[in-house]
N, C-alpha and C positions, 0 to 999 in steps of 0.2 A: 535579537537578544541571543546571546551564546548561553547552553548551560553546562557546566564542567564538574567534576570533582564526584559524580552524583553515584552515590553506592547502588548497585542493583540489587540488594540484598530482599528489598521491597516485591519482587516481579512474583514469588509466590501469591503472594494477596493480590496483588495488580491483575493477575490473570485468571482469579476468582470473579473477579467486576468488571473485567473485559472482555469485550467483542474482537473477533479477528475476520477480515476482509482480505481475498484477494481479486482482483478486475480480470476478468479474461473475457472482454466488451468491445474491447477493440476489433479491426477488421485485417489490420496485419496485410496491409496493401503492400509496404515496402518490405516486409519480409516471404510476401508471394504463396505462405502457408500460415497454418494459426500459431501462432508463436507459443501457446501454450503448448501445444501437442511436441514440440521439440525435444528428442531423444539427449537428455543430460543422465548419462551412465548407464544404469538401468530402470529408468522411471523418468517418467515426463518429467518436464522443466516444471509446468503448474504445480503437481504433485510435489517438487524436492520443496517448492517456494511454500506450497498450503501446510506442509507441514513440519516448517520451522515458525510462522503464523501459529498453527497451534500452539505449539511446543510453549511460546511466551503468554500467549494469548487463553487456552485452552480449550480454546473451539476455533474451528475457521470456517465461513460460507464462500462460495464461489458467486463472482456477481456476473452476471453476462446471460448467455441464452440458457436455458434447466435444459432445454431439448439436447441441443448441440455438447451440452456435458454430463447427460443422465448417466451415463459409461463410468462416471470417475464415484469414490469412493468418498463425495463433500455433498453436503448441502450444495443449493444454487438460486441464489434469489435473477430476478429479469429485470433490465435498467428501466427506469419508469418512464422517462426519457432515450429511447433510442438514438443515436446516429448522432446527440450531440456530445461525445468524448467523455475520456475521464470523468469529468467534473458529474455527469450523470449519474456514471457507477459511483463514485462517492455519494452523491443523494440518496442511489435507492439502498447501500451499506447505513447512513445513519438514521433511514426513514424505517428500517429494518428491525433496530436496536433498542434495547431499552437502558444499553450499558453505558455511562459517561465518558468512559474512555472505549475509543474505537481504531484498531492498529487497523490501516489501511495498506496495503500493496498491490505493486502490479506484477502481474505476472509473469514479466518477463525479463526478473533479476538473477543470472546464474551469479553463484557464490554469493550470496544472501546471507549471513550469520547469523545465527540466532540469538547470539551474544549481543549482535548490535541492536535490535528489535526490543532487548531488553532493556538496552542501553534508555532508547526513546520512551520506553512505558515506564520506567522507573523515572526518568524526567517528567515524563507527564506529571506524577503525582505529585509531585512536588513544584509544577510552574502552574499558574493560573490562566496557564495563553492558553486560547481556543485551538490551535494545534502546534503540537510538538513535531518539527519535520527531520530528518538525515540530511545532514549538511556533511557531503565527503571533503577528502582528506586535498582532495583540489580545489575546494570551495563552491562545490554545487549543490545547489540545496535540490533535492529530491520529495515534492509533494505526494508523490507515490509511495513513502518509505517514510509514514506520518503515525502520529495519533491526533484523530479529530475529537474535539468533543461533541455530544449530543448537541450545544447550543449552535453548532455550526449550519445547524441541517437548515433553518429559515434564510441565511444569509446564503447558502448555497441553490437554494430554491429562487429567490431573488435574482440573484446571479445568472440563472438558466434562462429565467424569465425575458432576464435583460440580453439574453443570449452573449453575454460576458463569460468565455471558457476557458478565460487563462488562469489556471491552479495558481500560477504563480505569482501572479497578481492579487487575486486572493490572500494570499497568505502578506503580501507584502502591507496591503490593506488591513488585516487582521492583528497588524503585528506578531507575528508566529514567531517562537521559539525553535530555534535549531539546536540540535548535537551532534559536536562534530566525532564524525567517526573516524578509525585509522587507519584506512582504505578506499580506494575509490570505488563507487558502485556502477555496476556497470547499466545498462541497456541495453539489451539486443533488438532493433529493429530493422536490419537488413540483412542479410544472408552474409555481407563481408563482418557485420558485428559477429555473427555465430561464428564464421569460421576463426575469426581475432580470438573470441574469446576459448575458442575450445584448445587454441594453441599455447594459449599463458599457463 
């Protein structure tokens, strides 16, 4: 389900009643250091991402280890599920929450707008699907770059159970609502995506 046309004028109130999530849970095997910790100007890559999360949002937690992020200037919840992917740190973000709408990201988006984040929570309030995803401008849908609803958190629990960790599948299941945004979102997870991206 595509949704278009959709005013943001909403995202004040929206980010009164929302939660803001970003994952830095991963182990960053293919980029050889923690992707979070990545020099994007002057401030880590997690930081530029936590707080444009805010920004829509108006709070943000960090999901991944408290120890290994006690340093950074965010909340930090611990995946309840360790070592089984994403799909974990989305569990312990909506087992977290008491808010219905829950903007979820990952970490490791440079050039991340904040414009677009709004784009998705103001769709959120307006679609009834269990999550609103970022669908970019080449047609890839991004379940990192979501709003989950609270109802998601047992289906995602299930999911674990069943050791079924494909996000995307999920949402394909779910019927999930996309918006499409006007640019491609990137992910850096190797060293050639960081030097690609730092060059555009």
């Amino acid at each position: 389900m595509i949704i278009s046309g959709i005013q943001t004028s909403q995202c004040y109130y929206l980010g009164m009643r929302a939660a803001g999530f970003v994952l830095v849970g991963g182990q960053s095997s293919r980029m050889g250091r923690d992707k979070a910790r990545l020099t994007l100007h002057s401030h880590l890559l997690v930081e530029d991402v936590a707080a444009k999360v805010a920004k829509v949002a108006g709070n943000v937690v960090l999901v991944g280890d408290p120890v290994k992020y006690s340093d950074l200037p965010f909340g930090c919840i611990a995946d309840l599920h360790p070592g089984l992917g994403p799909l974990s740190g989305v569990e312990a973000a909506l087992a977290s929450t008491k808010a219905e709408l829950n903007l979820i990201t990952a970490c490791d988006m440079p050039g991340l707008a904040s414009e677009w984040l709004e784009m998705l929570l103001s769709a959120a309030e307006w679609s009834r699907a269990l999550c609103v995803a970022a669908e970019d401008v080449n047609g890839v849908v991004h379940p990192l770059c979501a709003i989950y609803r609270r109802a998601c958190l047992s289906m995602v629990q299930s999911a674990l159970a069943a050791r079924r960790l494909k996000l995307l599948d999920l949402l394909s299941e779910w019927d999930a609502a996309t918006v499409k945004m006007p640019a491609p979102l990137h992910n850096v997870n190797t060293p050639e995506d960081w030097n690609i991206w730092r060059t555009l």
